[in-house]
N, C-alpha and C positions, 0 to 999 in steps of 0.2 A: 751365655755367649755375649763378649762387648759387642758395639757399636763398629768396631775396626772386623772384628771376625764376621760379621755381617756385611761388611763393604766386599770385603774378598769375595764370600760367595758369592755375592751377586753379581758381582765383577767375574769370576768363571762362568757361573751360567751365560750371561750376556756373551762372554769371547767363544762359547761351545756353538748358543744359538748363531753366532755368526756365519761361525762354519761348518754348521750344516748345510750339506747341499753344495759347498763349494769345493772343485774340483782342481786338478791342481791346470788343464785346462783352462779354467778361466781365471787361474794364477796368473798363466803366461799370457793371454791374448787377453782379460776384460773382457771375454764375452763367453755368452753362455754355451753346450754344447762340445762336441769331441773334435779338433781337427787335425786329420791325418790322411793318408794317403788314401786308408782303405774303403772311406767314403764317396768321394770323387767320380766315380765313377758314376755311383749311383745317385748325383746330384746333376751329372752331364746328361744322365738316363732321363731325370725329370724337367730339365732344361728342355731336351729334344721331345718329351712326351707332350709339354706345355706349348712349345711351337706348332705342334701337331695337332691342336686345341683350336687354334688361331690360323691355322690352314683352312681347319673344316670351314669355321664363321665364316672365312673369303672365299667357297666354295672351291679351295682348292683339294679334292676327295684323294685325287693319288697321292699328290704329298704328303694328305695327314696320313693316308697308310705307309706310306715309305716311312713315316718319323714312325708310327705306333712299332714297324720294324725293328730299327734301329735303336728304341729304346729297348726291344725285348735282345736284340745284342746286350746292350750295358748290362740287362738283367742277368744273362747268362755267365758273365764274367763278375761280375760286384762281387758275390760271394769267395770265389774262388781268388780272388785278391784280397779280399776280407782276413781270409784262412792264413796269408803266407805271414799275418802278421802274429807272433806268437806270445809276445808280453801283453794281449788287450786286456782291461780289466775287465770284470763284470761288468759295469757298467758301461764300459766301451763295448761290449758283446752284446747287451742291452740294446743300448743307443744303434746300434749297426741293425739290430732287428727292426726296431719300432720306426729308425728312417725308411728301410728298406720299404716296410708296408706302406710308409706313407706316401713315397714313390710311386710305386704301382697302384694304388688306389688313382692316382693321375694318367697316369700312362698308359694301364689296360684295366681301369674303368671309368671316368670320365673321359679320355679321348673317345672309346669308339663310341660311348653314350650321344657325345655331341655330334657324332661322324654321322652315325646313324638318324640322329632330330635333323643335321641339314641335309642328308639324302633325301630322307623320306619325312618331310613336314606333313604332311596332310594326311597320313594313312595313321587313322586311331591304335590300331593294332603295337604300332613301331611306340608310342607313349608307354603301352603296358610294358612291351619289350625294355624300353629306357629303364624304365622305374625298379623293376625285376631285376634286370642285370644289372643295375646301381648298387641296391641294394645286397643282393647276394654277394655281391665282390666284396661289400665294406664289411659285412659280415664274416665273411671266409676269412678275410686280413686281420679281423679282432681274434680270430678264433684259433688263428696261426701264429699270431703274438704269443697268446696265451699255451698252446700247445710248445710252441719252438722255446720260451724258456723255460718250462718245466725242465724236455728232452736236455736242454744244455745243461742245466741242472744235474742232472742223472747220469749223463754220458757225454760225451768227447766223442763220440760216433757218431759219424756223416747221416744222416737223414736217408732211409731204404725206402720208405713209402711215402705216398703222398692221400691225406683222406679227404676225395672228391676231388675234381679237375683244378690244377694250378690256374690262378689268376693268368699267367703269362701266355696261356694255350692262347690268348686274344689274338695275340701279336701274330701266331700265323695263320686262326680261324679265320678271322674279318677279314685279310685281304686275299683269302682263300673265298671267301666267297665273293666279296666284290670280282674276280675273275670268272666266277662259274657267270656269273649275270652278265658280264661283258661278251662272253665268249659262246654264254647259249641265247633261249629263246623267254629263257626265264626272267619274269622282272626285279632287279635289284631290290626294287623296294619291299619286296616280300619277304624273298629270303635273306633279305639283312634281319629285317625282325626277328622274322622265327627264328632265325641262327641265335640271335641276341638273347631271346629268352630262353632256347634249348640250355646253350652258353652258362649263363647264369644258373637257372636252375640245375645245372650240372656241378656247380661252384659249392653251393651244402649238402649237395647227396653224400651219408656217411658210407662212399665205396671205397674202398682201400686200392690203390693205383703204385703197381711198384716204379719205382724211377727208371728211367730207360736206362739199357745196356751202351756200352759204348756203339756197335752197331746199330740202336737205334736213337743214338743223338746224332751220328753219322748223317743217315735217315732224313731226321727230323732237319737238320743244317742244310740239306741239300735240297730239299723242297723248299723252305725258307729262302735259296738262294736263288732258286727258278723264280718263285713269285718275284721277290725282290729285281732282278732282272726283267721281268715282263712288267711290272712296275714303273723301273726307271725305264725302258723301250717307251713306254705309253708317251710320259713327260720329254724326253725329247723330241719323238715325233710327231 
């Protein structure tokens, strides 16, 4: 082999290694990553989760529950705008998975982690609580990565169960219980804890949980709607 047919190959390897990894995304825009519609949502989700972060710090405890809300809205629809798009590639189905966890690992587990540290600073118990339901959320979320692309892998059929309690259940636990504490004799800072690390440890128990019926998302939206309303009632008066 001359000098010249050694230029060549090297000269393909090097234009191969180039483009590996490169998308035709970051053809158009220069920059790394998928951008289209069916994301957005779930970026406004972590926007509003991360404000809700920055509530707690300034002790504002209803507003970050009103945001931890209103990002588990965006949650509920992300997916379902995800779906209407139908040429995604794999790796656009990928990428939609692995943002989506990385969202809610913000949104419904370090929001209420921090909700809970500026409610309850001084009660040792609430640290265990933190640390436990931190970790079990970031866990569930790897574990779901790993579970949801097999499943796509395999099938084109919507997800029927869920194994152990969805991440999302935060968004109306927490401000479910900040109102049992306002509204009985009970003090918040207890049962936020123990909520938190029931919570959590409910996050890797391998129970199989079938996805609710349309009747009970119904359900679930309307109780959601009440706290949400006794929520914002609280903030304006």
């Amino acid at each position: 082999m001359d000098n010249m047919d050694n230029m060549n190959i090297n000269s393909a390897i090097a234009d191969t290694m180039d483009n590996i990894g490169n998308t035709d995304t970051e053809k158009k825009t220069g920059l790394i990553g998928f951008y289209n519609y069916t994301v957005v949502l779930t970026y406004i989700g972590m926007w509003i989760g991360f404000l809700g972060v920055m509530l707690a710090i300034k002790d504002r405890y209803v507003g970050s529950l009103i945001c931890l809300m209103l990002a588990g809205v965006c949650d509920m629809f992300d997916g379902t705008i995800a779906s209407t798009k139908k040429d995604r590639t794999r790796d656009e189905r990928t990428f939609g998975i692995q943002i989506d966890s990385l969202s809610d690992i913000i949104c419904f587990g370090v929001l209420p982690a921090v909700w809970l540290f500026c409610v309850t600073p001084k009660i040792s118990v609430a640290f265990i609580a933190i640390f436990v339901f931190i970790l079990c959320g970031l866990i569930r979320l790897a574990y779901f990565n790993v579970d949801e692309a097999n499943r796509q892998a395999a099938t084109a059929e919507r997800r029927q169960y869920y194994l152990g309690l969805p991440i999302t259940s935060s968004a109306l636990a927490i401000p479910a219980v900040y109102l049992i504490g306002e509204f009985t004799a009970i003090h918040i800072e207890t049962i936020a804890a123990l909520a938190l690390l029931v919570i959590g440890i409910c996050y890797v128990l391998p129970v199989k949980l079938k996805k609710p019926s349309l009747l009970g998302e119904v359900l679930l939206v309307g109780i959601g709607a009440v706290e949400f309303c006794i929520l914002i009632a609280e903030v304006l008066i």
